[in-house]
C-alpha positions as CSV (number, residue, x, y, z in Angstrom):
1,X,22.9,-5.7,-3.5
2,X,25.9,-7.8,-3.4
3,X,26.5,-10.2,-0.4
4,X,29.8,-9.2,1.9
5,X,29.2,-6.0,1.7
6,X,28.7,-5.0,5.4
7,X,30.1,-5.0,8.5
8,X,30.7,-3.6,12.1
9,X,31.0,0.4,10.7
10,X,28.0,-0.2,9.0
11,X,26.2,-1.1,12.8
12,X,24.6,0.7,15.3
13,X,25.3,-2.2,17.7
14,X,27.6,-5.1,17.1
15,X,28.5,-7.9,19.7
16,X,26.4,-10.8,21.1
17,X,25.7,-8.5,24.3
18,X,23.4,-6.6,21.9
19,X,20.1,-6.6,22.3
20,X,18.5,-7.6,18.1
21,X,14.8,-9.0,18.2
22,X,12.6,-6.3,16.8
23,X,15.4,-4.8,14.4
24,X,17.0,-5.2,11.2
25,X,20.3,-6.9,11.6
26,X,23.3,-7.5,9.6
27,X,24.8,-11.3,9.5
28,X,28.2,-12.0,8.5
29,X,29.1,-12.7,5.1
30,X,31.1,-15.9,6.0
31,X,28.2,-17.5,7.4
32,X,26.3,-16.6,4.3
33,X,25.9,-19.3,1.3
34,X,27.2,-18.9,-2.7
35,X,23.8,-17.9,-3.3
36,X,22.6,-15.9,-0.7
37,X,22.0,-12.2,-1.8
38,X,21.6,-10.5,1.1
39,X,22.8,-10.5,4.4
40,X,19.8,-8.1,6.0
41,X,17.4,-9.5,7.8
42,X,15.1,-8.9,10.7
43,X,14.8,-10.3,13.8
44,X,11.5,-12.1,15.0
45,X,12.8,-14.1,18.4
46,X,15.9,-15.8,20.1
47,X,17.7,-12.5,20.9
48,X,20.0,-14.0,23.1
49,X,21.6,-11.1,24.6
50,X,23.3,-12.9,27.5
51,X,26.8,-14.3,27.7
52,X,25.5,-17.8,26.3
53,X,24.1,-16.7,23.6
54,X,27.0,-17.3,20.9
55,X,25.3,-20.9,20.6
56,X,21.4,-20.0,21.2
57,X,19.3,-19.6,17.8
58,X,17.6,-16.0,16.7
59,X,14.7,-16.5,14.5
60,X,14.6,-13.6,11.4
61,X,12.9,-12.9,7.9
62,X,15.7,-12.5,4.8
63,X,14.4,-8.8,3.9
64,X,15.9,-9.9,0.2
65,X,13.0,-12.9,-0.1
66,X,11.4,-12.5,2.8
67,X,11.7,-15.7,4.3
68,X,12.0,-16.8,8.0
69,X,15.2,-18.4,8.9
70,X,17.0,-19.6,11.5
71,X,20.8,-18.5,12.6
72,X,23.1,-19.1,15.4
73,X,23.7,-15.6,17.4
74,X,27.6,-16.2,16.9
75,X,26.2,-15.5,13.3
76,X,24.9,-12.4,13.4
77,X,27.8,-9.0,13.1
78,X,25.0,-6.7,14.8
79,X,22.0,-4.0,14.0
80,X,22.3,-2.4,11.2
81,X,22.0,1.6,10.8
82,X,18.8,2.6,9.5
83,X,19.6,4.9,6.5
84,X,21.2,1.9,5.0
85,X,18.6,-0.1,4.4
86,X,17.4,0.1,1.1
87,X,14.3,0.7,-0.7
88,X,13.6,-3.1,-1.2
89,X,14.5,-3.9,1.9
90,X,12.2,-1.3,3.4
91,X,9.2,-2.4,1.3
92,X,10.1,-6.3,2.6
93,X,10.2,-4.8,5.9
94,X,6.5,-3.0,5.9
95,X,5.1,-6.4,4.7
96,X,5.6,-7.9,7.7
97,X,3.5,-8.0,11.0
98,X,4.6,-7.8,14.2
99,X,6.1,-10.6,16.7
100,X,3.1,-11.5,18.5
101,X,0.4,-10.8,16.1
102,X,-3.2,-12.2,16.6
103,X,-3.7,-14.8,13.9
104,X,-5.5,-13.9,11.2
105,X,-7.3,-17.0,10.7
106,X,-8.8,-17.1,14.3
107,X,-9.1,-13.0,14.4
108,X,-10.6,-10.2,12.3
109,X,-8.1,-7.5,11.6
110,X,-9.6,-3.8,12.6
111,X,-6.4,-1.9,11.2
112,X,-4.5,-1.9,7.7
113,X,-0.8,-1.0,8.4
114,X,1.0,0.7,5.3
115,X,4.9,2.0,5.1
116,X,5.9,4.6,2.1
117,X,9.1,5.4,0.6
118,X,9.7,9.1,0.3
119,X,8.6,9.1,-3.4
120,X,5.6,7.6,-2.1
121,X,5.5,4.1,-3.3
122,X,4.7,1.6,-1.0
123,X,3.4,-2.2,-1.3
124,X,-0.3,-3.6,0.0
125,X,-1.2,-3.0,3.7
126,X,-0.6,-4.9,6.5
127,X,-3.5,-6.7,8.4
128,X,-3.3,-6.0,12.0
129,X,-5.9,-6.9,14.5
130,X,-5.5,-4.4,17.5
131,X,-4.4,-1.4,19.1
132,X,-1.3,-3.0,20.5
133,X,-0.6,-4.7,17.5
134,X,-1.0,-1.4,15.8
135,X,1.9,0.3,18.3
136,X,3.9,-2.8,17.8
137,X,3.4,-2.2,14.0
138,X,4.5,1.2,13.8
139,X,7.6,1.1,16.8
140,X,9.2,-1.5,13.9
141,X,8.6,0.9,11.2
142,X,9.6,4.0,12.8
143,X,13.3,3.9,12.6
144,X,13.3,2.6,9.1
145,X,10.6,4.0,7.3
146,X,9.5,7.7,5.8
147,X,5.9,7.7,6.2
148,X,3.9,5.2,8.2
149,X,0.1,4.9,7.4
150,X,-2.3,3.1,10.0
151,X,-6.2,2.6,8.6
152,X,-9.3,1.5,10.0
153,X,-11.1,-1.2,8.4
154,X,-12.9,1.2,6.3
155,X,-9.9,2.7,5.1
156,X,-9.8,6.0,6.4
157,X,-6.6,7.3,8.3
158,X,-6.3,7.2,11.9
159,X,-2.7,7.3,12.2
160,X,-0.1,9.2,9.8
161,X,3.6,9.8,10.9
162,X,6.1,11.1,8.8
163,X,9.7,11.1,9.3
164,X,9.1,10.4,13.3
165,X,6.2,13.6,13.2
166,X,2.5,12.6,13.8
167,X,0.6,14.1,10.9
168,X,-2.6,13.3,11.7
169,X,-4.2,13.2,14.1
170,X,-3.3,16.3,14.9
171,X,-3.3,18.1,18.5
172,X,-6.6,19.8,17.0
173,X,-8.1,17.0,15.9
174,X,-7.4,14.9,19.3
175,X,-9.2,18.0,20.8
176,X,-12.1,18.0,18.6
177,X,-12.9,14.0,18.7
178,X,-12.7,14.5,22.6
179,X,-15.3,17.5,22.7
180,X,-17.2,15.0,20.0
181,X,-17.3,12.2,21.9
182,X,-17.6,13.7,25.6
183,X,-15.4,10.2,26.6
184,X,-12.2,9.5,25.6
185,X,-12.6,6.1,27.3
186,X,-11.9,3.3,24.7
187,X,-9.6,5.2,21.9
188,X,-6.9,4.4,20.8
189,X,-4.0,6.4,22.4
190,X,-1.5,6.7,19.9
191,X,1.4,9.0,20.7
């Protein structure tokens, strides 16, 4: 994708009243380098949606290298619509964990998160190491991605949404685990 290619039509949101951590957004293509290749990225911290924030920093991975970064807010044109992103971008964007992750060294992951493009490919799973993180995990994907996998440590499913629709586990299923188990105390309560 060429660099200078977007701008405010192509936002949801643009303006440094805005609120940007936990989305993909769009920077402006004067701010940009000769050799920077994409202007996408998304944002980890320093949202800065306040009436200083033209100076404050927002923290953000390139979704072209995937690379954290740093900009100033005065930088950044605003959140970009979702159908634009684009199939590498997407596949950048499901490799990454979300803001407050356990880490990985210190913790052992429970759940594998995976994101699909609608012709099914997709790139190795995500290690995350809670429910929460697991929530947190999929609220990023949602409005990006068409199919988001969750999977215990075993591998087997425990979470399938596609295009915003929970596939499994179904209403049934729910039912079924509950009769199972007698207690519903201490599962996970995805909805």
């Amino acid at each position: 994708m060429e660099k200078g290619i977007y701008t405010e039509s192509d936002c949801i949101e643009t303006g440094t009243s805005c609120s940007i951590k936990g989305k993909v957004i769009v920077l402006k293509a004067s701010a940009l380098g000769e050799d920077s290749p994409s202007q996408l990225c998304y944002c980890v911290g320093g949202d800065g949606a306040d009436a200083d924030a033209v100076n404050q920093s927002v923290f953000v991975i390139d979704l072209y290298q995937g690379e954290y970064a740093r900009w100033r807010r005065s930088d950044v044109v605003g959140v970009l619509k979702p159908e634009l992103l684009s199939e590498h971008e997407r596949l950048q964007l499901s490799q990454i964990r979300p803001a407050g992750a356990l880490p990985l060294e210190e913790h052992e992951p429970r759940y594998s998160g995976y994101s699909f493009l609608p012709d099914g490919r997709y790139t190795t799973g995500v290690w995350l190491c809670s429910e929460k993180e697991v929530e947190d995990y999929v609220e990023m994907q949602l409005p990006y991605q068409h199919r988001i996998m969750i999977c215990d440590r075993n591998d087997f499913c425990v979470l399938e949404i596609e295009e915003g629709t929970v596939l499994f586990p179904t209403a049934e299923d729910i039912k079924a685990m509950e009769q199972e188990q007698g207690d519903v105390s201490g599962t996970m309560d995805m909805t």
